[in-house]
DOKOL-461487 format. One line per 5 residues: for each residue x, y, z of N, C-alpha, C. Coordinates in pm, whole numbers, padded with zeros to 5 digits. Layout:
N
X/Y/Z/X/Y/Z/X/Y/Z | ...
***
This chain:
133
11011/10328/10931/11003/10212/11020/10863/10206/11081 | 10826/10102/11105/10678/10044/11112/10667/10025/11295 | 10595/10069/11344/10518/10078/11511/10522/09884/11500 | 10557/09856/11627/10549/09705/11608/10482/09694/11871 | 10358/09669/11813/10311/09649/11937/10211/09509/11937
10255/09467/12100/10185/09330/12148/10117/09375/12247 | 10058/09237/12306/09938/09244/12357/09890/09080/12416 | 09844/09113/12456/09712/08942/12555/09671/08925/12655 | 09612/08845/12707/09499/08790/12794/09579/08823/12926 | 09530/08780/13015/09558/08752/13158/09619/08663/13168
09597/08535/13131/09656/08393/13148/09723/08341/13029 | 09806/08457/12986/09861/08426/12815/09853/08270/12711 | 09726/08263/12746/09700/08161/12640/09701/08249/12506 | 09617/08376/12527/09619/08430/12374/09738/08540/12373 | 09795/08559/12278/09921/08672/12241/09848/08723/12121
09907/08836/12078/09882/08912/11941/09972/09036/11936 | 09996/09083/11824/10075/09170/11758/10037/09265/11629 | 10068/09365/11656/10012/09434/11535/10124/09512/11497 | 10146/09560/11413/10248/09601/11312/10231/09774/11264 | 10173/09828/11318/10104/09964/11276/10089/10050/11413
10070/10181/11385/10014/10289/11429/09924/10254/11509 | 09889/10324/11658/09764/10258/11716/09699/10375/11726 | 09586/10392/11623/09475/10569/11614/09344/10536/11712 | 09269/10650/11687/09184/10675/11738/09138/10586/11881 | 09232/10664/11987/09193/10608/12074/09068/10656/12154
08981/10551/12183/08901/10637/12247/08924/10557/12404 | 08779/10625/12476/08723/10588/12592/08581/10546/12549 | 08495/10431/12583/08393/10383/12511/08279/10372/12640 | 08213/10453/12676/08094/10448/12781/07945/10334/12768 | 08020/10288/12640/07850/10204/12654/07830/10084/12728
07692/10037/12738/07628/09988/12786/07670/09837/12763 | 07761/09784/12644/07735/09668/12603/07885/09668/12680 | 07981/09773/12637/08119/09729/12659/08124/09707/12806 | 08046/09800/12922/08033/09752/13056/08028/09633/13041 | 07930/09569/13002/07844/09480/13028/07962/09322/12974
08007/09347/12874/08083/09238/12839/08250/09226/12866 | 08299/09335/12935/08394/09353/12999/08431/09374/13117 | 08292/09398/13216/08263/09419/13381/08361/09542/13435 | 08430/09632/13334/08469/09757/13335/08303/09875/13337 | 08367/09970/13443/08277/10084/13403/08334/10185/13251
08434/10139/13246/08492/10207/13088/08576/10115/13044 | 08585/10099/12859/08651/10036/12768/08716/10157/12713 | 08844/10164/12730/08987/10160/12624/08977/10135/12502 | 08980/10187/12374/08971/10092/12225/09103/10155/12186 | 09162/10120/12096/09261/10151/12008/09252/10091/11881
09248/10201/11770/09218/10133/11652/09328/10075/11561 | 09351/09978/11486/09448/09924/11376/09419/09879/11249 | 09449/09881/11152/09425/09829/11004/09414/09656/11011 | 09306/09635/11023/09292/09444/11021/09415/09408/10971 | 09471/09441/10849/09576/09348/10768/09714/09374/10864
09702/09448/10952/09833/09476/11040/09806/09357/11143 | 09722/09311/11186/09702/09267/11298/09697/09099/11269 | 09802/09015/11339/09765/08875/11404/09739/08799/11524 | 09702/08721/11545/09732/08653/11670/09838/08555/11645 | 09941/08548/11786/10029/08470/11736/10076/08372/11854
09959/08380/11954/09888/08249/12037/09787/08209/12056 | 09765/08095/12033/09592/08061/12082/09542/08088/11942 | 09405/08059/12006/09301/08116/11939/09163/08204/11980 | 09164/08306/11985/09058/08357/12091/08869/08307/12015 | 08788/08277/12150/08675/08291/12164/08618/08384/12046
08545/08360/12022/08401/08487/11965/08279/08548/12049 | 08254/08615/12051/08087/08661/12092/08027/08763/11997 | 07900/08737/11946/07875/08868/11847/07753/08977/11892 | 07833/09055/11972/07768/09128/12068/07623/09210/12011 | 07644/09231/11882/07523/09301/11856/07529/09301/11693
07484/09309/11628/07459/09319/11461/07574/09318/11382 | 07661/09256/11364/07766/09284/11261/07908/09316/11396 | 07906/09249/11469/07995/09327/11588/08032/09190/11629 | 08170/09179/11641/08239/08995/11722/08347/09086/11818 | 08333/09022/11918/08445/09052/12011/08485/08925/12047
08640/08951/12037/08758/08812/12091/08770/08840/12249 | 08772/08710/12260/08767/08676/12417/08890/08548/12476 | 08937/08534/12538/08958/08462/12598/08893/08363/12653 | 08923/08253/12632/08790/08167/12663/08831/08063/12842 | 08993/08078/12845/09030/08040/12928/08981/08156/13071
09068/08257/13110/09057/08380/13187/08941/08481/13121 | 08868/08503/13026/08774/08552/12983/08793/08742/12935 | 08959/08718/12941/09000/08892/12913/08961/08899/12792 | 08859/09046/12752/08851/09024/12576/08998/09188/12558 | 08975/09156/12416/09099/09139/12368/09064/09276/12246
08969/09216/12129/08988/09301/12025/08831/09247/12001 | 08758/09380/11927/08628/09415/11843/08632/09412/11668 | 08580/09356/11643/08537/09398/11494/08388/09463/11468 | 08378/09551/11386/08253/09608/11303/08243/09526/11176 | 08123/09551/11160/08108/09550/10952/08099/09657/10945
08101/09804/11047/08091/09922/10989/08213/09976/10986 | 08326/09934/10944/08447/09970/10961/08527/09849/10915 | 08531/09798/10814/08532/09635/10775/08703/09633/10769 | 08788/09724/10757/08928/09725/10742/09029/09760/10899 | 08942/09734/11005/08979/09756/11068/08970/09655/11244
09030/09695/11322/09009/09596/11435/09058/09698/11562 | 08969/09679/11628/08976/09784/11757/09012/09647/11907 | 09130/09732/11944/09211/09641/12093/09148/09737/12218 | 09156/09633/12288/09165/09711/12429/09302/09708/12461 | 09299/09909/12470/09429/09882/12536/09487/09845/12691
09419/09794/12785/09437/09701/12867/09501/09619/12847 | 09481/09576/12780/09579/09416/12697/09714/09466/12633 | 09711/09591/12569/09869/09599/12562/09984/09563/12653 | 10096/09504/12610/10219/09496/12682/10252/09646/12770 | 10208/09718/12609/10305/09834/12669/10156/09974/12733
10022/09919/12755/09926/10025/12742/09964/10163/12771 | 10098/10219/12857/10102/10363/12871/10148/10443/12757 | 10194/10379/12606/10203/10445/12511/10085/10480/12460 | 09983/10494/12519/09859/10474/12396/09765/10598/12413 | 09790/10699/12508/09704/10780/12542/09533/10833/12470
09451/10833/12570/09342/10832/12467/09302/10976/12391 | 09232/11008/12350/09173/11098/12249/09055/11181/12237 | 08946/11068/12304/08813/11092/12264/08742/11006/12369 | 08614/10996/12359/08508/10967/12465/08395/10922/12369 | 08337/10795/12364/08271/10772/12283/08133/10690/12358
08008/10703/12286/07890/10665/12360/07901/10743/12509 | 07890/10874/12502/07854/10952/12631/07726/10956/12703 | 07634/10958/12587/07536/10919/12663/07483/10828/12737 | 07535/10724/12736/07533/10573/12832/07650/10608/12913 | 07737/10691/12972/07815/10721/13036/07746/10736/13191
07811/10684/13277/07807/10645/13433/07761/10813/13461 | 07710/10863/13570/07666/11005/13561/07819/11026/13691 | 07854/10913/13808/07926/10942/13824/08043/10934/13808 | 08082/10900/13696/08241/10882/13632/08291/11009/13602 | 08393/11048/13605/08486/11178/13598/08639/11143/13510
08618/11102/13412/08759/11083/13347/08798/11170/13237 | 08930/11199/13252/09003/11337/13078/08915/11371/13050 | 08795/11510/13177/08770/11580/13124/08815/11667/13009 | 08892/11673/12978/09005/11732/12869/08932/11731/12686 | 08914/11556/12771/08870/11462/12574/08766/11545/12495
08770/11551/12379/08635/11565/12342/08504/11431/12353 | 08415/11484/12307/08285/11339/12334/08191/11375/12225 | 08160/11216/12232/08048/11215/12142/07977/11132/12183 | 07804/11202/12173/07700/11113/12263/07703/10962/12173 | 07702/10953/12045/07785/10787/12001/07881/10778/11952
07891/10695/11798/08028/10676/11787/08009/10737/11640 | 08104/10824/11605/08125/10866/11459/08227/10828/11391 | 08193/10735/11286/08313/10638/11234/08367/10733/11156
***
């Protein structure tokens, strides 16, 4: 039997659902995800693109940096989910946006070196000063 988890915005214009396993969760310290989420830390959770739809709305685009689109909300401005071209089979959520986010525990710590000097979170995680796909 197949993991069946939802997800969306603030102002549920957008919904989505994915059908799969939710891996590699990290914690994401960089500079861009601050910056385009007004979080001092991003949540990711990874899924197999072909698992994943939206099944309200239509979310926004922004293409934050080289080969990189993040869905947004264009109404309430919650983003939602990342794509790479360096990882082309795949689609990374914030788990913020999950229905259910306390199933999702994270894993890892990613872009440490752009990490807040005073943030203190699951010391526990392992880290990596970027991201190793």
């Amino acid at each position: 039997m197949s993991e069946l988890h939802t997800g969306g915005c603030h102002c549920g214009q957008l919904r989505y659902s994915v059908e799969a396993p939710l891996t590699d969760v990290a914690h994401c310290h960089c500079s861009i995800c601050r910056r385009t989420t007004g979080g001092i830390v991003t949540t990711w959770a990874t899924v197999p693109l072909a698992s994943f739809r939206w099944t309200a709305g239509t979310p926004a685009e922004y293409a934050s940096s080289a080969g990189c689109i993040r869905y947004f909300c264009a109404n309430c401005g919650s983003q939602l989910a990342f794509f790479t071209q360096l990882a082309p089979d795949t689609l990374d959520l914030t788990v913020a946006t999950l229905d259910r986010p306390e199933v999702v525990p994270p894993d890892r710590h990613i872009w440490v070196k752009s990490r807040l000097p005073w943030l203190h979170l699951d010391p526990q995680l392992p880290e990596e000063d970027e991201e190793q796909l």
